[in-house]
C-alpha positions as a Markdown table, in Angstrom:
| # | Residue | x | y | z |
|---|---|---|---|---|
| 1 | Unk | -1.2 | -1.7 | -1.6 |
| 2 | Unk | -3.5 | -4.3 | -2.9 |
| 3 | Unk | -2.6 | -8.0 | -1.7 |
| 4 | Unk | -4.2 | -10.8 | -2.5 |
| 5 | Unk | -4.2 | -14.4 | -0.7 |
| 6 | Unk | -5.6 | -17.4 | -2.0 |
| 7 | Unk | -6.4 | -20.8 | -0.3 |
| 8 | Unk | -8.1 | -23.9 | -0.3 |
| 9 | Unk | -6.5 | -25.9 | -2.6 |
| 10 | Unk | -5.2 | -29.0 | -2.7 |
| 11 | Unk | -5.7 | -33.1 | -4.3 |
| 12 | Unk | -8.6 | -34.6 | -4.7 |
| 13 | Unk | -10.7 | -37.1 | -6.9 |
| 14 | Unk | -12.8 | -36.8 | -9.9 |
| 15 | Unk | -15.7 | -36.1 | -8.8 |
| 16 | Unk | -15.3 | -34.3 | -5.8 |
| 17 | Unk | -15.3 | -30.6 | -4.7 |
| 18 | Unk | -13.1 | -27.7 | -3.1 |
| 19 | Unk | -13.8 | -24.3 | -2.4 |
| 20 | Unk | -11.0 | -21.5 | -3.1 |
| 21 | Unk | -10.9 | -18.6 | -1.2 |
| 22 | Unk | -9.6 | -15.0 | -1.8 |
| 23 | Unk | -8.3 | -12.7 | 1.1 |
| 24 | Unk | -8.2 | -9.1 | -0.7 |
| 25 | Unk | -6.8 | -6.4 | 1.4 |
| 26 | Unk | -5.5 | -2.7 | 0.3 |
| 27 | Unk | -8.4 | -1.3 | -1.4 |
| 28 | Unk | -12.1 | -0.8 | -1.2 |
| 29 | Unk | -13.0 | -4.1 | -3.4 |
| 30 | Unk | -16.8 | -3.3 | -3.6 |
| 31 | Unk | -15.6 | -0.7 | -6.3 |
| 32 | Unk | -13.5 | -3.6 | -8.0 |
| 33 | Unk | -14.4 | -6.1 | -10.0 |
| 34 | Unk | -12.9 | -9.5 | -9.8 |
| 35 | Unk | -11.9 | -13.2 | -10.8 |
| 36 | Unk | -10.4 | -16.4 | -10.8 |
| 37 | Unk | -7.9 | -17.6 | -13.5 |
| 38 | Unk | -6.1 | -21.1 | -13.8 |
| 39 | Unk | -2.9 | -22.3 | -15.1 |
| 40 | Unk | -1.5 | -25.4 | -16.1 |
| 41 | Unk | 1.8 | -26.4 | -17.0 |
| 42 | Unk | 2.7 | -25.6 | -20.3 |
| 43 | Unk | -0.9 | -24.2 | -21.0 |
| 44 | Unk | -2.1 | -20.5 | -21.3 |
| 45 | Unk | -3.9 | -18.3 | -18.4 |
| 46 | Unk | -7.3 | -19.1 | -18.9 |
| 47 | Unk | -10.2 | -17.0 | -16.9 |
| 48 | Unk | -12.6 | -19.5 | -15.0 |
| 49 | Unk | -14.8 | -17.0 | -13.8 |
| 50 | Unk | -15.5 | -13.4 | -12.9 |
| 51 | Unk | -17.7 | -10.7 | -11.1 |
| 52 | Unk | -18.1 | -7.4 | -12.6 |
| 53 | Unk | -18.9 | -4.4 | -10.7 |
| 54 | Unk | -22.8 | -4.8 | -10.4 |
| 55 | Unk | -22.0 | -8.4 | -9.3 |
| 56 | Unk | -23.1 | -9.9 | -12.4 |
| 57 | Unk | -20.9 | -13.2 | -12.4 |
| 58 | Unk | -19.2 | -14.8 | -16.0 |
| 59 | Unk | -18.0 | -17.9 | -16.6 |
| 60 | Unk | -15.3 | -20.1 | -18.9 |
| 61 | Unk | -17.9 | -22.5 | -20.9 |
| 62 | Unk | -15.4 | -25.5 | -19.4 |
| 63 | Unk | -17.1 | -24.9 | -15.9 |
| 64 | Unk | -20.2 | -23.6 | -16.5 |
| 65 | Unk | -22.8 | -25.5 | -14.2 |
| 66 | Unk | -19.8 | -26.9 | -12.1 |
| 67 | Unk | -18.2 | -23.9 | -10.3 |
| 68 | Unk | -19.9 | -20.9 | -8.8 |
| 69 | Unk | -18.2 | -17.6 | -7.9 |
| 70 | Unk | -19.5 | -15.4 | -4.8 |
| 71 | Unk | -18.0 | -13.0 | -2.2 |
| 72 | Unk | -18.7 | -11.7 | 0.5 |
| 73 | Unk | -17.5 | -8.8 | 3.1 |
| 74 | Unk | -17.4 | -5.9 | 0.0 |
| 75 | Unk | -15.8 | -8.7 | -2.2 |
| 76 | Unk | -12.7 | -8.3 | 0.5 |
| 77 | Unk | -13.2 | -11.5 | 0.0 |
| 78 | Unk | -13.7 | -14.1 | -2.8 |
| 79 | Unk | -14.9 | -17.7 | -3.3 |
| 80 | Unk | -14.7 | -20.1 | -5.9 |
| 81 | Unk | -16.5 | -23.3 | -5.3 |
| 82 | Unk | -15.8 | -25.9 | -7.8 |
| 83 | Unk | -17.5 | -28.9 | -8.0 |
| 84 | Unk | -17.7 | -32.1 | -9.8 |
| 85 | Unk | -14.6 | -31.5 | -10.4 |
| 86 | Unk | -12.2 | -32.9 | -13.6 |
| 87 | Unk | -8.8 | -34.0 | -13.9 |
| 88 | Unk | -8.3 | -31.2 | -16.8 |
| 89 | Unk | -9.0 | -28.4 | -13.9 |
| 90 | Unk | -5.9 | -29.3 | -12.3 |
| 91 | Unk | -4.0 | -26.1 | -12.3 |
| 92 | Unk | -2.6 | -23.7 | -10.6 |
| 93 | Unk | -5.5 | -21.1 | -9.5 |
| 94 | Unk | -5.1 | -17.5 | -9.0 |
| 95 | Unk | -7.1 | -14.8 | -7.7 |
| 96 | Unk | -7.0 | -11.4 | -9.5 |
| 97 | Unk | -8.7 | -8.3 | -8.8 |
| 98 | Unk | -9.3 | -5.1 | -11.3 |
| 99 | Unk | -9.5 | -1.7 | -10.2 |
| 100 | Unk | -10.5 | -0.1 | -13.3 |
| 101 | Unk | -12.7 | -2.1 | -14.6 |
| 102 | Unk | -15.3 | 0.2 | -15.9 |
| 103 | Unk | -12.7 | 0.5 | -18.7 |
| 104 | Unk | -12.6 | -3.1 | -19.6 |
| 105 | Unk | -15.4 | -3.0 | -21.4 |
| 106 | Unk | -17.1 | -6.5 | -22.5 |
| 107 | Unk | -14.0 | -8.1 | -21.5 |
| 108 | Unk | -13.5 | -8.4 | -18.2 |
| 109 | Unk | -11.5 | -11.8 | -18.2 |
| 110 | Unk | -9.1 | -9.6 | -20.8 |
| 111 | Unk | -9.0 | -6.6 | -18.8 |
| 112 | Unk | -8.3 | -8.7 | -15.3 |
| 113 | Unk | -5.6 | -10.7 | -17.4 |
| 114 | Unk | -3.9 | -7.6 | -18.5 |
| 115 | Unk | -4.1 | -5.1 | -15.8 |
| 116 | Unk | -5.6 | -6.6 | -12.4 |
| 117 | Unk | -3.6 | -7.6 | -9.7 |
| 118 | Unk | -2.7 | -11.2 | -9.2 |
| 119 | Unk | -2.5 | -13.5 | -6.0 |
| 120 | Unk | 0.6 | -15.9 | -5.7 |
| 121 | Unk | -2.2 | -18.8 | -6.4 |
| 122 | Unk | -3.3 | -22.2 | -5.0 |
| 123 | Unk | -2.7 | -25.5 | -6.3 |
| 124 | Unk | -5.8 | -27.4 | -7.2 |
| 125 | Unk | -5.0 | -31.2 | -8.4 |
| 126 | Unk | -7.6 | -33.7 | -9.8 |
| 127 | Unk | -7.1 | -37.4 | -9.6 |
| 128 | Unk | -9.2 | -39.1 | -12.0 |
């Protein structure tokens, strides 16, 4: 059973940084590819940012230069630093993970949205 624990959230100032983390467990996540998406209240899923299964790392053009994805331990688990951070990335940020990816095709934030398995998520909040 794949589970999927997020932390490292919390409030901070424009301007400042956090680093997310992902605890994956229940499957062998070096054969997965995986991501981090956002939600705010009364806005859309969005896809931050994303490794495929040869590592190669994508990004939402909103936090391109500013946050930087990376795991570790056969991606059982998952970082997200975020830097010089905004008070539009306030949100609450979830961790997904996509077993099937090789069918995803060019879309992987699509393919995670649709079919990966989600973490419960970790409130990130951005003063300004």
């Amino acid at each position: 059973q794949v589970q999927l624990e997020e932390s490292g959230g919390g409030s901070v100032q424009a301007g400042g940084s956090l680093r997310l983390t992902c605890a994956a467990s229940g499957y062998s996540f070096s054969s997965a590819c995986m991501g981090w998406f956002r939600q705010a209240p009364g806005k859309e899923r969005e896809g931050v940012a994303a490794i495929d299964l040869d590592g190669n790392t994508r990004y939402a053009e909103s936090v391109k230069g500013r946050f930087t994805i990376s795991s570790a331990n056969g991606k059982n688990t998952l970082y997200l630093q975020m830097n010089s951070l905004k008070p539009e990335d306030t949100a609450m940020y979830h961790c997904t993970a996509g077993i099937n990816c090789v069918y995803y095709g060019d879309d992987i934030f699509g393919g995670l949205r649709d079919f990966g398995y989600w973490g419960q998520g970790t409130q990130v909040s951005v003063s300004s």
